[in-house]
N, C-alpha and C positions, 0 to 999 in steps of 0.2 A: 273403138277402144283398143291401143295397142294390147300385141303379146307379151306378156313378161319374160326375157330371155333367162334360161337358166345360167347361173356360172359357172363351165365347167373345171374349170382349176378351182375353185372352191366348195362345187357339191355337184361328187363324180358320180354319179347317177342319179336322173330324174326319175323319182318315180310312179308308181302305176298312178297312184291317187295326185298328184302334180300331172300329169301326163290329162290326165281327163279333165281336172280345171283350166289347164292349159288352150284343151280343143273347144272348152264352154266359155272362155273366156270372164271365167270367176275368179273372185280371189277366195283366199281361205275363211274372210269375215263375210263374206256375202254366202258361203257354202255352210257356213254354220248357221247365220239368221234361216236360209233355205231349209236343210235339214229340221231344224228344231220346230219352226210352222211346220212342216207337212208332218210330221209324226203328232205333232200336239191336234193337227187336223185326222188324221186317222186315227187316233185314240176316240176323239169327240164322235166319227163317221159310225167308227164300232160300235161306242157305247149309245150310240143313239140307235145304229142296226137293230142290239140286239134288245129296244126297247127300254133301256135300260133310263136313259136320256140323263137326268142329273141326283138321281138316287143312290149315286154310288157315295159311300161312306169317306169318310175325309183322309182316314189310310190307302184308302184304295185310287183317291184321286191324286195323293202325294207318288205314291208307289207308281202309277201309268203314267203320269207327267213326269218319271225324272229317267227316261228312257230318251224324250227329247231333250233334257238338261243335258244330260251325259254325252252323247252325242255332238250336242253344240257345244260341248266346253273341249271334247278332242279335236272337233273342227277350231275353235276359237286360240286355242292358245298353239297353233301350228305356224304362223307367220313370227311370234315373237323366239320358236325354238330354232326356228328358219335363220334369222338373222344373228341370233345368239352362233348358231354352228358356222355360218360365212363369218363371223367377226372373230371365231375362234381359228378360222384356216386359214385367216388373212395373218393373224397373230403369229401362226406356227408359222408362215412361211416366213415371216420376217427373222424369227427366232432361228430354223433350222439351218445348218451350216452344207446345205442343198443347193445347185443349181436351180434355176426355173424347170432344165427337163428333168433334172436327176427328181425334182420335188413331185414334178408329174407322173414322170415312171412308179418313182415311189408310191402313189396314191394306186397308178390302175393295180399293181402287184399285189398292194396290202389290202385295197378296199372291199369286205365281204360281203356290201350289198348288190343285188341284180334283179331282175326281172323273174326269173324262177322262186329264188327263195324269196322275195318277197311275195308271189304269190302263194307259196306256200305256206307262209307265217296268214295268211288272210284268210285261205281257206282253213286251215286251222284254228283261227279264230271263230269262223263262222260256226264252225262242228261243236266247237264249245259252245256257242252261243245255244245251238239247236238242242245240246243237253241241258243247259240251266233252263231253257222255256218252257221242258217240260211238256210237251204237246200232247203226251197220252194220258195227261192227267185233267180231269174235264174240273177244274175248280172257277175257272170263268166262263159263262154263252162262249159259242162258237166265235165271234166276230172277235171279240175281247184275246181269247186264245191264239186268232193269227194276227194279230196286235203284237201280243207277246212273243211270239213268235218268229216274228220279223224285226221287231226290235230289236231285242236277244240277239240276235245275228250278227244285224246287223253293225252292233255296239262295238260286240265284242269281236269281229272282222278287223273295224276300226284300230281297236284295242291291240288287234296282232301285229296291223300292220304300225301303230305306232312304238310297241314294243321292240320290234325288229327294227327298224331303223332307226330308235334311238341306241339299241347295243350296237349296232353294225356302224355307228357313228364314232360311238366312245371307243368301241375297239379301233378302229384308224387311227383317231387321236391318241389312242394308246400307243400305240404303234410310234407315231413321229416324236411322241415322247421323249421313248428310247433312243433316237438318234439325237447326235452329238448338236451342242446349240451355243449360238452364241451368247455365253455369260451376261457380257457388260450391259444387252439391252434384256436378255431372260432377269435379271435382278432388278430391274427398273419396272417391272411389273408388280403390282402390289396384291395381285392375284393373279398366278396360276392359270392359262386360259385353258387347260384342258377342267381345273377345279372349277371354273364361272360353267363349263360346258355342261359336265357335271352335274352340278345344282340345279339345272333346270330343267330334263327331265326327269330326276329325284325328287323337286317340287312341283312337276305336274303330275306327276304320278301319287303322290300324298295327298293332294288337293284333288283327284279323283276318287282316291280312298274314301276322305274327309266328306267329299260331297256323296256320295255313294250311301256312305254305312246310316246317316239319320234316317236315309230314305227308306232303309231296309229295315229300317230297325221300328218303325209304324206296323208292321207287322209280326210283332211281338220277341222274335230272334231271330240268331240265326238259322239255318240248315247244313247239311254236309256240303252241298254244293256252293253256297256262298263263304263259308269257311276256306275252301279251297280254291275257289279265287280270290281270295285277300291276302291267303298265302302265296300263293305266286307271284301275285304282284308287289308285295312286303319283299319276298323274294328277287326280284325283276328291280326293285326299286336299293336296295343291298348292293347286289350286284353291280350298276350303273355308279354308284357312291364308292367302290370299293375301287376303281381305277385313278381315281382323283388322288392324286399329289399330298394333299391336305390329311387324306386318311391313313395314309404311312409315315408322312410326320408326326401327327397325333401317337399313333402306336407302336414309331421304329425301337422308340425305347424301350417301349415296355416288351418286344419283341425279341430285344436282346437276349434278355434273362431271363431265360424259360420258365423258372419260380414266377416271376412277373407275370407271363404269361399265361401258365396253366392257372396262376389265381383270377387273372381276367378272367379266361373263358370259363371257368367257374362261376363266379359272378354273375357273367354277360349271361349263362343257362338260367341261373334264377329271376332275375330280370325278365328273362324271356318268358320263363313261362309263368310268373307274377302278372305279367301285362295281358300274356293271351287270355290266363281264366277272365281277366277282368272285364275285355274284351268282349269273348265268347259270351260267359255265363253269366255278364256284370255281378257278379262278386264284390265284395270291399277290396283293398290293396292285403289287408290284414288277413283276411281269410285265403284271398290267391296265393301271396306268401305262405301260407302256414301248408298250404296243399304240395306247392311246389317243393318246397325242403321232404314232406314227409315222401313224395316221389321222386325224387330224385333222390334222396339217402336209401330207398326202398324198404322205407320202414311199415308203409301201407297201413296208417291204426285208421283209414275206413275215407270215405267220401266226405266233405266236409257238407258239401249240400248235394241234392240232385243234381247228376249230370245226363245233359241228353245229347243225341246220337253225335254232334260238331263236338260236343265236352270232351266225349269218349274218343273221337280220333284221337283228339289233343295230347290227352294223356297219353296216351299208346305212344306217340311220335318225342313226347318230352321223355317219356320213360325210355324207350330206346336211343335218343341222342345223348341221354343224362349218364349211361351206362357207360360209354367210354369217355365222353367228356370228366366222369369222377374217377373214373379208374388213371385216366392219362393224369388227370389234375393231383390225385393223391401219389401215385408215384416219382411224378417229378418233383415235390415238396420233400418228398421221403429221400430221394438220393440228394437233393439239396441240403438238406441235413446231414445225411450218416454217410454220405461221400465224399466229405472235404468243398464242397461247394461253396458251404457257407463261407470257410477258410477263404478260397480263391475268389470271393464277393470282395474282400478286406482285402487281397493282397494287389486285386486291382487298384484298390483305392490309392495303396501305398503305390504303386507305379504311374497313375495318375499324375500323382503330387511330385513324383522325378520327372515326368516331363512336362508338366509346368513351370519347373525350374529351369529346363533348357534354354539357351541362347545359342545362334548360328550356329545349331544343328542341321541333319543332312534329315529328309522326310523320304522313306523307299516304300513305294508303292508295289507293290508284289513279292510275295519271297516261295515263290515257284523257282522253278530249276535257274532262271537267270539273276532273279533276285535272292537267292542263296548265295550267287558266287558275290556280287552284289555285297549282299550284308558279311559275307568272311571278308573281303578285302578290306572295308569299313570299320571291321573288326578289330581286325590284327594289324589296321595302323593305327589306333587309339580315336577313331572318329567317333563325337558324338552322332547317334544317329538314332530315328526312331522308325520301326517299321511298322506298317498297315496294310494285313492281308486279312481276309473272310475266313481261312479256312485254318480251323483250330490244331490239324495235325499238320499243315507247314509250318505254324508256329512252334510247336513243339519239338517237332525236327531242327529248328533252327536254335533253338534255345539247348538243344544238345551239345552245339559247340562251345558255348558259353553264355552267361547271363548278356541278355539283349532287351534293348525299351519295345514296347509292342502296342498297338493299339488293334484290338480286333473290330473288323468292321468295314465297309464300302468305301473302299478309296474315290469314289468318284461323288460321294456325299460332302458337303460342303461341312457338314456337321465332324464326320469321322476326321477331315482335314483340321479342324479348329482344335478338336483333340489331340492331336500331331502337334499343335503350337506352331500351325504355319505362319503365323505373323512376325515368328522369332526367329523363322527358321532362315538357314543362308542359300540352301540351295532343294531342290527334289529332284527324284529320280523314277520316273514310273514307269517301271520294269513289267506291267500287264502283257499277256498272251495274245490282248485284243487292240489292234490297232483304233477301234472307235472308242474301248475306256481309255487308254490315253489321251487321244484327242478332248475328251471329257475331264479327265485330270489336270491336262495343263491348262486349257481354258479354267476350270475353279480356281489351280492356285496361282494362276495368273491375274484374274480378277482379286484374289485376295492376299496378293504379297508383291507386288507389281515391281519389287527388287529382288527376285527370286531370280536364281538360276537354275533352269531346268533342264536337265536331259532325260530323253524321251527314245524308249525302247521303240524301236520298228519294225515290220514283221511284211506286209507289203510295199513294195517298195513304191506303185501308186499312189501311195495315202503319204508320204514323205509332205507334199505342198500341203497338207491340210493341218500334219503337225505344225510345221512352218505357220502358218496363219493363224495356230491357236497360239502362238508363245514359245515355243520349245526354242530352248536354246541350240541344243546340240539335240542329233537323232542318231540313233546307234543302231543300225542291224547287224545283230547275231550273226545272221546269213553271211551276210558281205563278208563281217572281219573274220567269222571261222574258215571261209575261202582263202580269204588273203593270207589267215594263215599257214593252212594247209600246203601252197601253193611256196610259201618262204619256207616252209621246211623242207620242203622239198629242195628250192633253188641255191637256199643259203640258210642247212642248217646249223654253223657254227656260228653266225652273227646271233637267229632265234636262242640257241642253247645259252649263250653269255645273258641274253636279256633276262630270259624263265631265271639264270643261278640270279643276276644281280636283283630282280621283283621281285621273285615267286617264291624263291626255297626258302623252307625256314631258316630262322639262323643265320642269313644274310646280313652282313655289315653293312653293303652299298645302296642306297635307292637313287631315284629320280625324285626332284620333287620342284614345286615353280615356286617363284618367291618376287610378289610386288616391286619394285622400283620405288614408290611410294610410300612403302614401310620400312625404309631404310635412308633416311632422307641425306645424309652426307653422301649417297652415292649419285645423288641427282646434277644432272648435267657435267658427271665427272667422266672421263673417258676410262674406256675398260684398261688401259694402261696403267693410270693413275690409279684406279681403285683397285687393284693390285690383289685380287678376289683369292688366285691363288695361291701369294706368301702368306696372307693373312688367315685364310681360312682351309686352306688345301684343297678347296671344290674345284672342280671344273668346272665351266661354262658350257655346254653343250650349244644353246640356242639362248636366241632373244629376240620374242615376240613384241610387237610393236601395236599399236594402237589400232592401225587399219588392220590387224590380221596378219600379219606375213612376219616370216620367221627366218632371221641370219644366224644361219649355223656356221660354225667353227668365223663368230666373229673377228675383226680383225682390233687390234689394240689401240687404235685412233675411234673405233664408235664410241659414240656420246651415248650416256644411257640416261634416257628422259624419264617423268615422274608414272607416264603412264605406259612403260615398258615393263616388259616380263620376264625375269631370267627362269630360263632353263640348269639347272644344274642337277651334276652328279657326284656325290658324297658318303658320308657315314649320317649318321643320326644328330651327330654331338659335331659335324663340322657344319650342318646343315642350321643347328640351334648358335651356334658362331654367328653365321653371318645377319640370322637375325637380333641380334647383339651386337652387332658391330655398332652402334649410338652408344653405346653402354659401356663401350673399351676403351 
């Protein structure tokens, strides 16, 4: 029987428990049918050791048989989590905007499973195991107790090391998440493969709960120590579901609005601790509710029923979480009120509704120090424009100079862009500090306005071919042109000064400005002689760009100007709105 090779570009370390089926030459279904017989045979070994032979009661037979159950179900469902995780690193690699090495590097750098910490998640596991078995406590014969014993262990050994290398898994794939991807085939997915990834140790983890608790529960309740493992792994099983895609969609919204918010986690407390009494102490839903509210308002009018020692953590743990979760939840409703919040609830709405009105607006992505200069230039020449930035005090910095459209929120969320009305929009400009959310910006609104003009802020000058490759039409580094110009003030600064008075100063009569070929249709195919730009409108001609890119300055009066040339000209305002009227004269 061959070896099964491992793949290492798709699951970057083999580990301890793979490693030893490897050298036995098992698979994961023939090492769970193994495990599960020989513990079902050493239970039967013991309980016949210790004379017992088939006198054990039908709890007690359920309860020692589901040691083998458990065991063979974390043995059992480890090949379909196997191929779920290779199906998902096949996915990413197709998706991420990575070389084959840079993809490889990228995984030894990020991946935080190894040989050490996983043996430490197992021998941790086992030390737990050896305290829930309880071995100083003589409540079964001798033979029965290193049954349990070794069970216990060994279950929960299992249980660590499956635990550990399913977070050590999601955290990678969290990881490649983050990096920039390609849209056109990431949107052709209909789920999310970090979310498929996700969901399946989240439902094998449930499904061990699920199988677990009837078993426990033949011996009449809980204890403190099985309470406390069903919280960790509720815990463990939270956590794994919280890096999935799907669950920040669900609540990006509600996350906005902190009222929203703090009334979830309000909620989501009562819920919580509705479910545990019901849980723990089986309870009705009506009585755990009725417990929940008077502990968590800490009105205390008494116990609703008996609670024993698992009851009593409970409470202690809901009453201490309930304590700030009501305190945070009540005052963010209270300054949502008497702060004007509500007011700014409404006044977004009404801004809203101004940029859904928009047509061939301009969509700016950051209004940090480059996206300030950015939104004044767009300003102060009447541009519609609508900016989206995260951070609530650059917007209001910028809203200083004058009323501006805003959308707060993730520019690189396809959701925040639909807000912006990128399908209406004419052009974007993503002005980010981070050369990888751009990259991410113009791949979305690439994919989602595919007549978009985009210019795209630069910062490495490396990462230039990758803007390139997502869509960026133009790329601008900061760096580069504050050199260039540094260096022209220095060389020639009387030609710089004339540019800053005719652009920059206020109060300027003259600008530059470019004007279609095409939107002026008597001047097509007329030579610049004939079209006589200067008696009729007093502009200048600076340049005229041409179709392939290239630009005749100080053209000569025999060019022909075609319909997909560009003039360059230099004017007033009003000679400038001339020429685009010149059909109309």
């Amino acid at each position: 029987m061959a070896t099964p090779k491992p793949i290492v570009a798709l699951a970057p370390i083999t580990t301890i428990l793979e490693s030893w089926l490897l050298r036995l030459r098992f698979s994961w279904m023939q090492a769970a049918i193994l495990a599960g017989l020989l513990f079902t045979s050493f239970f039967l070994g013991a309980a016949y050791l210790d004379g017992l032979g088939f006198q054990l009661q039908a709890p007690q037979w359920r309860s020692g048989l589901s040691l083998p159950l458990l065991i063979a179900y974390l043995f059992a469902i480890q090949p379909l989590l196997r191929r779920l995780f290779a199906s998902t690193m096949k996915e990413m690699r197709d998706l991420v905007l990575l070389e084959k090495r840079e993809f490889l590097q990228f995984i030894d750098a990020n991946c935080p499973l190894s040989r050490r910490r996983e043996g430490i998640a197992i021998g941790f596991g086992v030390l737990i195991g050896l305290l829930i078995g309880h071995p100083w406590e003589p409540k079964f014969p001798f033979w029965l107790r290193c049954y349990e014993l070794l069970g216990e262990s060994f279950l929960f050994g299992l249980l660590g090391w499956f635990i550990f290398n399913s977070l050590g898994r999601t955290h990678l794939l969290t990881m490649l998440r983050r990096q920039p991807m390609d849209l056109h085939a990431f949107r052709s997915k209909s789920l999310e493969p970090i979310v498929r990834w996700s969901l399946g140790p989240t439902l094998a983890l449930i499904g061990f709960i699920f199988l677990s608790i009837p078993l426990k529960e033949q011996w009449g309740s809980f204890d403190l120590a099985d309470s406390i493992v069903y919280g960790v792994l509720l815990a463990v099983t939270l956590l794994i579901f919280l890096t999935s895609r799907s669950f920040s969609i669900l609540f990006s919204s509600v996350y906005r609005s902190k009222a929203l918010y703090a009334l979830f986690l309000f909620m989501a407390n009562l819920a919580g601790g509705t479910l545990g009494y019901c849980l723990i102490e089986g309870w009705s839903p009506f009585d755990a509710f009725y417990m929940t509210v008077i502990t968590v308002t800490t009105i205390g009018y008494g116990e609703v029923h008996y609670l024993d020692q698992a009851g009593r953590l409970f409470t202690i743990f809901l009453s201490l979480t309930s304590i700030g979760i009501a305190g945070y939840s009540i005052s963010v409703l209270a300054i949502f009120v008497v702060e004007g919040e509500f007011e700014s609830f409404f006044r977004g709405k009404r801004m809203n509704q101004k940029i859904a009105n928009l047509k061939q607006h301009i969509i700016l992505c950051g209004g940090g120090r480059v996206g300030e200069q950015v939104a004044l230039e767009l300003y102060r020449t009447h541009t519609s424009f609508v900016i989206i930035e995260k951070s609530l005090a650059s917007i209001q910095h910028l809203l200083a100079f004058g009323e501006m459209l805003y959308v707060q929120g993730d520019a690189t969320d396809d959701e925040t862009l639909h807000l912006a009305g990128i399908e209406r929009a004419k052009g974007l400009v993503a002005a980010l500090g981070d050369d990888k959310e751009n990259v991410f910006i113009v791949l979305s609104a690439r994919s989602l306005n595919a007549k978009l003009r985009i210019v795209a802020r630069l910062t490495e000058q490396s990462n230039a071919p990758k803007l390139r490759k997502a869509g960026a039409d133009e790329i601008i580094s900061p760096n580069a042109i504050g050199g260039m110009r540094i260096a022209s003030m220095m060389i020639r600064p009387s030609a710089v000064s004339f540019l800053d008075e005719m652009m920059r100063v206020t109060g300027s009569t003259f600008s530059m400005e470019e004007v279609q070929v095409t939107e002026i249709p008597i001047l097509v195919n007329k030579t610049l002689r004939d079209a006589a730009l200067g008696q009729r409108t007093g502009l200048i001609v600076i340049a005229i760009k041409s179709s392939d890119g290239r630009y005749q300055f100080n053209a000569k009066g025999q060019t022909i100007l075609k319909s997909d040339d560009t003039l360059i000209v230099m004017g007033t305002q009003e000679q400038i709105e001339t020429l685009r009227q010149l059909d109309q004269i």
